[in-house]
C-alpha positions in Angstrom: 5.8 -16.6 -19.8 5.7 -13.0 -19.3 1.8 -11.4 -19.4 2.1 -8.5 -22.6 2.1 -5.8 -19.4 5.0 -6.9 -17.7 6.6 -7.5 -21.2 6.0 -3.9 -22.8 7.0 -2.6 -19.2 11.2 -2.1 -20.7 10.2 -0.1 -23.6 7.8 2.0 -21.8 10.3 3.3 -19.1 12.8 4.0 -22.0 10.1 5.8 -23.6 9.6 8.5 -20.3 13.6 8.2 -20.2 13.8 9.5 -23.6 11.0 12.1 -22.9 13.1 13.2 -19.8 15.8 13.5 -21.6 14.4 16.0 -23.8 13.8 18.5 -21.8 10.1 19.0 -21.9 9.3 18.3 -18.1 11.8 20.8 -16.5 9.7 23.9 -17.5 7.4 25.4 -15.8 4.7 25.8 -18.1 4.5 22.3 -18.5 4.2 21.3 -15.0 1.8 24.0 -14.5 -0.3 22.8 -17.4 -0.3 19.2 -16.4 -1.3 20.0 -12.5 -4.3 21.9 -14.2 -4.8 19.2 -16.3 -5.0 17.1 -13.5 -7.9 19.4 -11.7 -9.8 19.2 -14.7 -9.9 15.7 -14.9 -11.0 14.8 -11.5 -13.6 17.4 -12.1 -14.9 16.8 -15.3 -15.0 12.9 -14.3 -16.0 13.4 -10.7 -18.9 11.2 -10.8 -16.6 8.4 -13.1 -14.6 8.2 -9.9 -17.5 8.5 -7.6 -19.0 5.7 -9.1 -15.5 3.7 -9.3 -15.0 4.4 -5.3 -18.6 2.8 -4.9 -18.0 0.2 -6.9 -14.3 -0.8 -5.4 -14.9 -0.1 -1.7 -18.7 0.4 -1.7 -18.4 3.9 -0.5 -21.3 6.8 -0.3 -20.6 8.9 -3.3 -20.4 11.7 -1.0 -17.4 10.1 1.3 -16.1 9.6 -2.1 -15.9 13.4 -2.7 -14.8 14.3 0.4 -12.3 11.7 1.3 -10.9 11.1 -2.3 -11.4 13.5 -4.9 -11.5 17.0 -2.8 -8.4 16.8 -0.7 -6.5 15.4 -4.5 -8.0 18.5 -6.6 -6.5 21.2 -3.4 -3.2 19.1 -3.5 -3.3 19.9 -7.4 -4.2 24.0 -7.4 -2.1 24.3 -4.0 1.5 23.3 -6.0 -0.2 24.9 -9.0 -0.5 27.9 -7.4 3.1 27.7 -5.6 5.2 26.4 -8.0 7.1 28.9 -9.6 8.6 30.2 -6.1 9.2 26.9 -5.1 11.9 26.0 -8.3 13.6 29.7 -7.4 17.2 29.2 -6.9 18.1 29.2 -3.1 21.0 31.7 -2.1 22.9 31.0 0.7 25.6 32.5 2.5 29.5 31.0 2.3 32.6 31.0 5.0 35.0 33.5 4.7 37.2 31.3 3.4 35.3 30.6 0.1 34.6 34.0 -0.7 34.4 36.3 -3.3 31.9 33.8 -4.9 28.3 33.2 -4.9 26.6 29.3 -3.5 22.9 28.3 -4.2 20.8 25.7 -4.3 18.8 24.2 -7.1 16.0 21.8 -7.2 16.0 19.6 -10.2 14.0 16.8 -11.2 14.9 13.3 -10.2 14.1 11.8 -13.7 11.9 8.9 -14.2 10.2 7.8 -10.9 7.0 5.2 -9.9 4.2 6.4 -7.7 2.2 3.3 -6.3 -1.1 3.2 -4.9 -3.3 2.5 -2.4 -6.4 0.8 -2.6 -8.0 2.6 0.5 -8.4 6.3 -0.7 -7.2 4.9 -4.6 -7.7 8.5 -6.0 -6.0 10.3 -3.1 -2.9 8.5 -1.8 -2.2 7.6 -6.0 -2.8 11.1 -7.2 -1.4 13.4 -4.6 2.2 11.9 -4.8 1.5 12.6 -8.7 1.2 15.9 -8.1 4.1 16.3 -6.2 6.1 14.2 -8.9 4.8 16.5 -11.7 5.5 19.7 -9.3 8.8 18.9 -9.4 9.3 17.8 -13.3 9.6 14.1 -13.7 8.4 12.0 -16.3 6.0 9.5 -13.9 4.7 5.9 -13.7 1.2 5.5 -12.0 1.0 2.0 -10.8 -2.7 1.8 -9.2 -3.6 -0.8 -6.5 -4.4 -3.6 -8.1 -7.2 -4.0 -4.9 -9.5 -1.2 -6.6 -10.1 -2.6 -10.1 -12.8 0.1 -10.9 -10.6 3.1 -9.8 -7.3 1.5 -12.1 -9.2 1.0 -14.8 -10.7 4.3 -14.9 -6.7 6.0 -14.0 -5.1 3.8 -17.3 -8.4 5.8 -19.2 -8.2 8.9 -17.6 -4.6 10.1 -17.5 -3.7 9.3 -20.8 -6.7 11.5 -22.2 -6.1 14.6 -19.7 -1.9 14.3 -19.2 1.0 14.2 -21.4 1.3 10.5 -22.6 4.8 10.9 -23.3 5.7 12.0 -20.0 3.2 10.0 -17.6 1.8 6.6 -18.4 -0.2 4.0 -16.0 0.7 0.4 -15.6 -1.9 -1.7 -13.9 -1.4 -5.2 -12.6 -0.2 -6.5 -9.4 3.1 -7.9 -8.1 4.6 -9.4 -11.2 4.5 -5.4 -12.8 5.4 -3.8 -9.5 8.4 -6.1 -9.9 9.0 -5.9 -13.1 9.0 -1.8 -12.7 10.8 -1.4 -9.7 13.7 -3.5 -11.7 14.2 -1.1 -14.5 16.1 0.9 -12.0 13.9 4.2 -11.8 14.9 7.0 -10.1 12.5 7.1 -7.1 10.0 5.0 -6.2 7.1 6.4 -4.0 4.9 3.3 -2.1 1.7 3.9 0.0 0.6 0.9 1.6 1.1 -1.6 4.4 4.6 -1.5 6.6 5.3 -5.8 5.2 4.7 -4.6 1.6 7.0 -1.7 1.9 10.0 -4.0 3.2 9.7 -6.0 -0.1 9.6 -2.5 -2.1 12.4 -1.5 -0.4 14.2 -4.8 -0.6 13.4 -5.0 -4.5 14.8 -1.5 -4.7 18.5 -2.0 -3.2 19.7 -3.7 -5.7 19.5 -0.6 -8.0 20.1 1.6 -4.8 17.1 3.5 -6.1 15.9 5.8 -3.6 12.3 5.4 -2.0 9.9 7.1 0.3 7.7 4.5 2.2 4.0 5.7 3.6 2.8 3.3 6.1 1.3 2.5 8.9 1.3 1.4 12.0 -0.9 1.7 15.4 -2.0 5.1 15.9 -3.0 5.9 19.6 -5.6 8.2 21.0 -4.7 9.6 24.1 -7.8 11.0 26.3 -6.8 13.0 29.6 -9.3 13.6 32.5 -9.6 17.5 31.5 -10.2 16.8 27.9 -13.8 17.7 26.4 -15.0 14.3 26.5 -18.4 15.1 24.5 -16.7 16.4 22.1 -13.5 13.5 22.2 -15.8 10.8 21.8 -17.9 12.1 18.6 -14.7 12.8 16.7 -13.1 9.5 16.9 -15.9 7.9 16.5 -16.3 9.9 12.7 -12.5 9.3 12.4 -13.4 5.7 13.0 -16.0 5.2 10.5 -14.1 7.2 7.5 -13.8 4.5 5.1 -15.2 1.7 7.7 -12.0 2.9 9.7 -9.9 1.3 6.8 -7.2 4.1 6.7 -3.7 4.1 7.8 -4.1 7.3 9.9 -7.2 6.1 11.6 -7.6 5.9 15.7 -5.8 2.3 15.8 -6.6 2.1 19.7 -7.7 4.8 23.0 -5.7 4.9 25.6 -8.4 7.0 28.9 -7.8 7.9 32.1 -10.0 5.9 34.5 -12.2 8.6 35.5 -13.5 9.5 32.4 -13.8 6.4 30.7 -17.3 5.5 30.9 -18.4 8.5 30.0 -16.2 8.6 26.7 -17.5 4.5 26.2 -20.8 6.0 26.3 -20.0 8.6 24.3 -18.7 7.0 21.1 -21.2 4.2 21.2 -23.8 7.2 21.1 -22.1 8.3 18.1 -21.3 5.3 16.1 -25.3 4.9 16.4 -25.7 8.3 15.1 -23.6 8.6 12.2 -24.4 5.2 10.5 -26.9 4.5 8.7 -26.5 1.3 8.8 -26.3 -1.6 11.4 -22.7 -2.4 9.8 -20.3 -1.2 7.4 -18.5 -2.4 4.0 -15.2 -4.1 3.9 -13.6 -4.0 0.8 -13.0 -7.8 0.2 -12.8 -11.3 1.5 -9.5 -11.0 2.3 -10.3 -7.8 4.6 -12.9 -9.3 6.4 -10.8 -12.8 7.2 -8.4 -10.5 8.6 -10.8 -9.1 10.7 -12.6 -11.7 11.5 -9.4 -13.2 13.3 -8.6 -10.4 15.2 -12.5 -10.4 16.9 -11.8 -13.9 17.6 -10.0 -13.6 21.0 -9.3 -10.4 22.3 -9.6 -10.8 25.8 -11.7 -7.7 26.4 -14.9 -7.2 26.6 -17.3 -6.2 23.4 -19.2 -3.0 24.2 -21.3 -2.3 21.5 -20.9 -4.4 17.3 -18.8 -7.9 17.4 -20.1 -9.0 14.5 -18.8 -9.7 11.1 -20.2 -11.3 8.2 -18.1 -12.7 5.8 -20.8 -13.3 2.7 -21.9 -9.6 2.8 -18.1 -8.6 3.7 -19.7 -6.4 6.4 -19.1 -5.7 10.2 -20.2 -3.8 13.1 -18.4 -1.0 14.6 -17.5 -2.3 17.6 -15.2 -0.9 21.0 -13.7 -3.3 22.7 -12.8 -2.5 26.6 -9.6 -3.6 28.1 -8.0 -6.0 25.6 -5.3 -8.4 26.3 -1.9 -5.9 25.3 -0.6 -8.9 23.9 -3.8 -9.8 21.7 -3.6 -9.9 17.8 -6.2 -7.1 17.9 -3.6 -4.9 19.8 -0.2 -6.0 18.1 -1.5 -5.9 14.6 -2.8 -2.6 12.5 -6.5 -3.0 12.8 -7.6 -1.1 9.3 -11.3 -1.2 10.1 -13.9 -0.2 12.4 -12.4 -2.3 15.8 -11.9 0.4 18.2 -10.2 -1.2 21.1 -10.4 1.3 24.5 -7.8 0.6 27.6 -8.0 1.9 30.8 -4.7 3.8 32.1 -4.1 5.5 35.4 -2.2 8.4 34.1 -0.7 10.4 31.5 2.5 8.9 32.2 1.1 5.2 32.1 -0.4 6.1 28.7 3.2 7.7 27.3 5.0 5.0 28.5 2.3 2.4 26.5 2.9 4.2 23.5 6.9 4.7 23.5 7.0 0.5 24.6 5.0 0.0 20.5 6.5 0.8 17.4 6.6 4.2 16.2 3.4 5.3 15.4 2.2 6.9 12.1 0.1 9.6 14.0 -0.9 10.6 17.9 -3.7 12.0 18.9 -4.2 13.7 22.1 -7.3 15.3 23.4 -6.2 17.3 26.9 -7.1 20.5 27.6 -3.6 21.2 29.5 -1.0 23.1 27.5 1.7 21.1 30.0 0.1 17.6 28.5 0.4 18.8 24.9 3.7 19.5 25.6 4.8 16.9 27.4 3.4 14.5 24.6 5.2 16.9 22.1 8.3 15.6 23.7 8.5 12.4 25.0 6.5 10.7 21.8 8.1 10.4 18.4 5.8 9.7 15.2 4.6 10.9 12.2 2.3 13.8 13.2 0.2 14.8 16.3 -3.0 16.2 16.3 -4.4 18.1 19.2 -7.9 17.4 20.3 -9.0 16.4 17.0 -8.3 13.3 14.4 -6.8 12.8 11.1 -7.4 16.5 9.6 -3.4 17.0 9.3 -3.5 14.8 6.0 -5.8 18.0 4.6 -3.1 20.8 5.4 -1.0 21.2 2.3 1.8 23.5 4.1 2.3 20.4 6.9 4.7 17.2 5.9 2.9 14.1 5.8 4.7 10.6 6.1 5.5 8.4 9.1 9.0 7.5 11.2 10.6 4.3 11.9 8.4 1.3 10.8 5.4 3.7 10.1 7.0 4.8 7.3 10.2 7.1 5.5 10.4 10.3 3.7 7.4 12.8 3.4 5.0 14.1 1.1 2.3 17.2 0.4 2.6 21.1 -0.3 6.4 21.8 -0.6 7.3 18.7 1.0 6.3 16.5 -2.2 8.3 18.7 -4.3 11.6 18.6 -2.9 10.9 14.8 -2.3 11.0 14.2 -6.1 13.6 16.6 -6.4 17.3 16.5 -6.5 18.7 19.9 -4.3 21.6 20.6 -6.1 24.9 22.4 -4.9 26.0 25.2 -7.0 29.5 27.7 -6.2 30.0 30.2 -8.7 33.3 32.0 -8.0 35.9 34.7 -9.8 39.1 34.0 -11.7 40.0 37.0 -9.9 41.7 37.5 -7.2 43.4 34.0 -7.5 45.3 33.8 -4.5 48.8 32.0 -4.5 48.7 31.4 -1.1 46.3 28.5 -2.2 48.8 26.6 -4.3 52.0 24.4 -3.0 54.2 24.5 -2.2 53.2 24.7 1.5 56.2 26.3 3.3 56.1 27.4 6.8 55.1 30.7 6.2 52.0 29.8 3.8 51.1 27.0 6.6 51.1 30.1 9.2 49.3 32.2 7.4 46.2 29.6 6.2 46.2 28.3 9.7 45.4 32.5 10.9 43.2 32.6 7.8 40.9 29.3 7.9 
């Protein structure tokens, strides 16, 4: 028996089909108006969604500003502000051979596409790729994570009363509606989430050979040189550590220290951690999370230097660093996504490059050395998503830089321009004269014609 969601899901996409169909979305003054739109609702209802963000993931209102609702509401007036230049045709230059003529490049809309959410930052990582689907003139389904009630609930109230109904509507629910959506045969689908659930996104997606882009995850090192600012090191991953009880996918996953400065960057964060909590231990957002977590404190093989302890009734743990785990250790094979800082102990740069190239490609690498030959060198010889010199996380904030992961952290990128020509289609256009019409184009090919294309092309 199908649930009245999953059942009304057909004649809702054929709804934003028809919409797309009209016409309406590809002008600019409508996308313009519904990215305004968009600001004016997460500002007139900023403390609806504070208060959702508290309630889901028990989050300060004030981490719920600055994490969630801030970063979405610059994504939104950034591609406002932009848009117009960025749907200009594209000249470009053509081989002699084609000419006289004139070749460009158009972005169109895809058509009907589904953004789905994440329950970490639910306002952030479910509204930004909105924006860019609305930059670029689709008709969009908003499928929030199902993990945030509060937040969903609030988005199915919200979007309809601020954005064009007929053009973007939200479907809430869990895998039976992703399913079910993901089966009409959409023309994109956009997924932020967890690198198994994106396989079975993808998987469900081949069928219909509908295109998606995949945001994921993965392990994201921290690599701390000998010459780095170690004062300064340890406070800012202990901060990116806490954001969101360290339950974000571009979070410090592990450190990776040269011996002679390890202690002192230990001491360091566990200095910090104290500092910038308020309390003894932090939220998880469910049972589910703190299991997890739970089992990967249970035998790690290294020892606990400050935190260990998890409660599952209050869903609650301490931040805790973990020195020297086993490599082979759930707690060092599996994304952490909370506030389980695991530390090792390398000789060198090179030992700490070779760890990370050995792992899976990771969604982001940070690097705190004060040599320009380290940064390069790191440049180089690591691939992943983004790299972030002596600081943590603050790439996601820069509208003009891609965003999106490579290999298992993830596929296809997102923000600023990047979002727009990810829900667009760049089309190919030549243009050329009825005259001069050339008959040395036409068969037949004799020996003289051949001679003279050959000198020609």
């Amino acid at each position: 028996m199908l649930t009245g969601q999953v059942s009304s899901i057909a004649a809702r996409v054929d709804g934003l089909r028809a919409t797309f169909r009209s016409g309406r979305t590809k002008d600019a003054a409508w996308r313009i108006a519904q990215l305004a739109a968009l600001e004016r609702m997460l500002t007139a209802r900023e403390a609806d969604f504070s208060a959702a963000l508290e309630k889901d993931l028990r989050r300060p209102m004030a981490d719920g500003w600055l994490l969630d609702i801030a970063p979405t509401i610059a994504e939104a007036a950034y591609a406002r502000k932009h848009l117009r230049r960025w749907m200009r045709d594209e000249r470009v230059g053509m081989p002699l051979t084609v000419r006289p003529g004139k070749a460009w490049i158009r972005h169109e809309p895809l058509g009907t596409v589904l953004v789905i959410g994440a329950w970490n930052y639910p306002i952030a990582l479910t509204l930004t790729p909105l924006v860019a689907a609305l930059s670029a003139g689709n008709c969009v389904i908003v499928k929030p994570s199902e993990h945030a009630p509060a937040v969903s609930a609030l988005l199915a109230e919200t979007i309809p009363a601020y954005l064009d109904r007929a053009a973007v509507i939200v479907v809430e629910g869990a895998v039976a509606e992703t399913q079910e959506l993901i089966g009409q045969g959409l023309d994109h689908v956009f997924f932020t989430g967890g690198t198994e659930a994106g396989k079975a996104v993808m998987a469900a997606a081949a069928p219909h050979l509908t295109p998606v882009t995949l945001e994921l995850g993965g392990k994201s090192p921290v690599i701390v040189t000998s010459d780095a600012d170690i004062s300064v090191a340890a406070k800012r991953i202990a901060w990116s550590k806490l954001a969101n009880s360290g339950q974000t996918c571009i979070a410090p996953d592990y450190v990776l220290v040269e011996e002679s400065v390890r202690d002192k960057l230990i001491d360091g964060i566990v200095a910090s951690l104290a500092t910038f909590r308020v309390d003894k231990a932090v939220p998880l957002v469910d049972g589910r999370q703190a299991s997890r977590l739970q089992r990967l404190l249970g035998e790690t093989g290294g020892r606990t230097v400050t935190g260990g302890s998890l409660d599952l009734a209050t869903r609650t743990c301490e931040p805790t660093v973990i020195l020297d785990p086993d490599h082979d250790s759930a707690v060092m094979t599996e994304e952490i996504f909370g506030p389980i800082l695991p530390v090792l102990t390398v000789s060198s740069v090179d030992s700490a490059i070779d760890f990370v190239r050995r792992r899976a490609k990771p969604l982001a690498v940070y690097l705190f050395s004060a040599s320009k030959a380290t940064q390069r060198r790191v440049l180089a010889e690591v691939s992943n998503g983004a790299t972030v010199i002596n600081h943590l996380m603050f790439h996601f904030l820069v509208n003009q830089l891609p965003f999106g992961g490579v290999g298992t952290s993830g596929m296809g990128s997102y923000h600023g321009k990047w979002g727009f020509e990810t829900f667009s289609h760049r089309k190919s256009v030549l243009r050329k004269p009825t005259w001069p019409d050339l008959a040395l184009l036409y068969p037949p090919y004799t020996p003289e014609k051949l001679r003279a294309l050959r000198r020609f092309m």
